[in-house]
N, C-alpha and C positions, 0 to 999 in steps of 0.2 A: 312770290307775288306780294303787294305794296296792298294792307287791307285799309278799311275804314270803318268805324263805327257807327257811321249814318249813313243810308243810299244818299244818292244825287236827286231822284227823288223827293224826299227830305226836306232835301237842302235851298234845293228853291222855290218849295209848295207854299203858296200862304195856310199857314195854320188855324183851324179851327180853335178858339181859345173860350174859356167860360168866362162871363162878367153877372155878379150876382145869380148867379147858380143854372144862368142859360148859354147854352151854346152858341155865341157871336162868329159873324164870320163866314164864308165861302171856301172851302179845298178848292183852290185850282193851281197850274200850274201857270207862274208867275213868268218864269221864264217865252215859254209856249205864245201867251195868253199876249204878251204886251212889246216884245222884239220886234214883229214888223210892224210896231207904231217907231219906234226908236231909229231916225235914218242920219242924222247928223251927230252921234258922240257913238263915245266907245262902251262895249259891253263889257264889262267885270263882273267873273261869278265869285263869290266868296262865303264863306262860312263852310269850314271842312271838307275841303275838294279836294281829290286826290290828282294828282299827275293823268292818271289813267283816266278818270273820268274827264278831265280838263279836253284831252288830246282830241277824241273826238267831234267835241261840242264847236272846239276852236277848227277843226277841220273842215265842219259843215257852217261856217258861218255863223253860227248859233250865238258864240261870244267872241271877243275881243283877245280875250286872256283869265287868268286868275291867279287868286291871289290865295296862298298858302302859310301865313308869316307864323301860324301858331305851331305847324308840323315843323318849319322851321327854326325854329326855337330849341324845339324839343331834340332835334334831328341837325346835329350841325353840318354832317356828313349827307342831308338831305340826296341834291345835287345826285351824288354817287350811288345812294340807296337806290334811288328810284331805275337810273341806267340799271345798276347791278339785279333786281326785282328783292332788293329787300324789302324786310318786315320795317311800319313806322312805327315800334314797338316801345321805343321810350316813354315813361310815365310823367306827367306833368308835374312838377313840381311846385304846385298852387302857393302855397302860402310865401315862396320864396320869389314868385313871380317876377314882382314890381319892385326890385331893391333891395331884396335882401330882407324886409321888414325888420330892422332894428339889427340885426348881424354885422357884424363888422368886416366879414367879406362878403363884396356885393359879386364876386361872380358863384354863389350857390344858388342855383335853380336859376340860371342864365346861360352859364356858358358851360358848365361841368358836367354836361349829360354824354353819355356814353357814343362813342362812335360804332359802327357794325363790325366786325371782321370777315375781310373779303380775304 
């Protein structure tokens, strides 16, 4: 099974956030709250959505599609993980992100992350 470290949930709640030491802000669900205003463009969900949560939403109309590009990054075998019900267990490789940061091979923390074994 394909986990995730933040529900969906989450993922499309606006946040309650502090500005000078008060609580600003409304929890509501963003997604819920403002789709049937949205009738002419398309709906994208993004910000760590798995497969499994996506299938659903895009089933019921809910969205358009989503966008996944930071799992795939990390997951070059994405694609096949997700058929197969693997783990998106690769660790992000921050500091290597964007270029390498000064390394002089720029596929470290790009393209050298581990495939699954099926």
């Amino acid at each position: 099974m394909v986990s995730s470290p933040v529900s969906l949930n989450d993922v499309y709640r606006q946040p309650i956030f502090t500005f000078k030491g008060k609580k600003r802000g409304i929890q509501h669900d963003v997604l819920e709250s403002y789709r049937p205003y949205i009738k002419n463009a398309k709906i994208f969900l993004n910000a760590n959505v798995t497969a499994e949560e996506a299938d659903p939403l895009i089933a019921a109309g809910k969205i358009d599609g989503a966008f996944i590009g930071f799992n795939w990054i990390m997951h070059p075998d994405l694609a096949k993980r997700v058929l197969h019900g693997k783990a998106l267990d690769n660790i992000p490789d921050i500091p290597h992100l964007q270029g390498g940061k000064g390394d002089k091979d720029w596929t470290v923390g790009y393209t050298d992350y581990a495939v699954a074994v099926y």
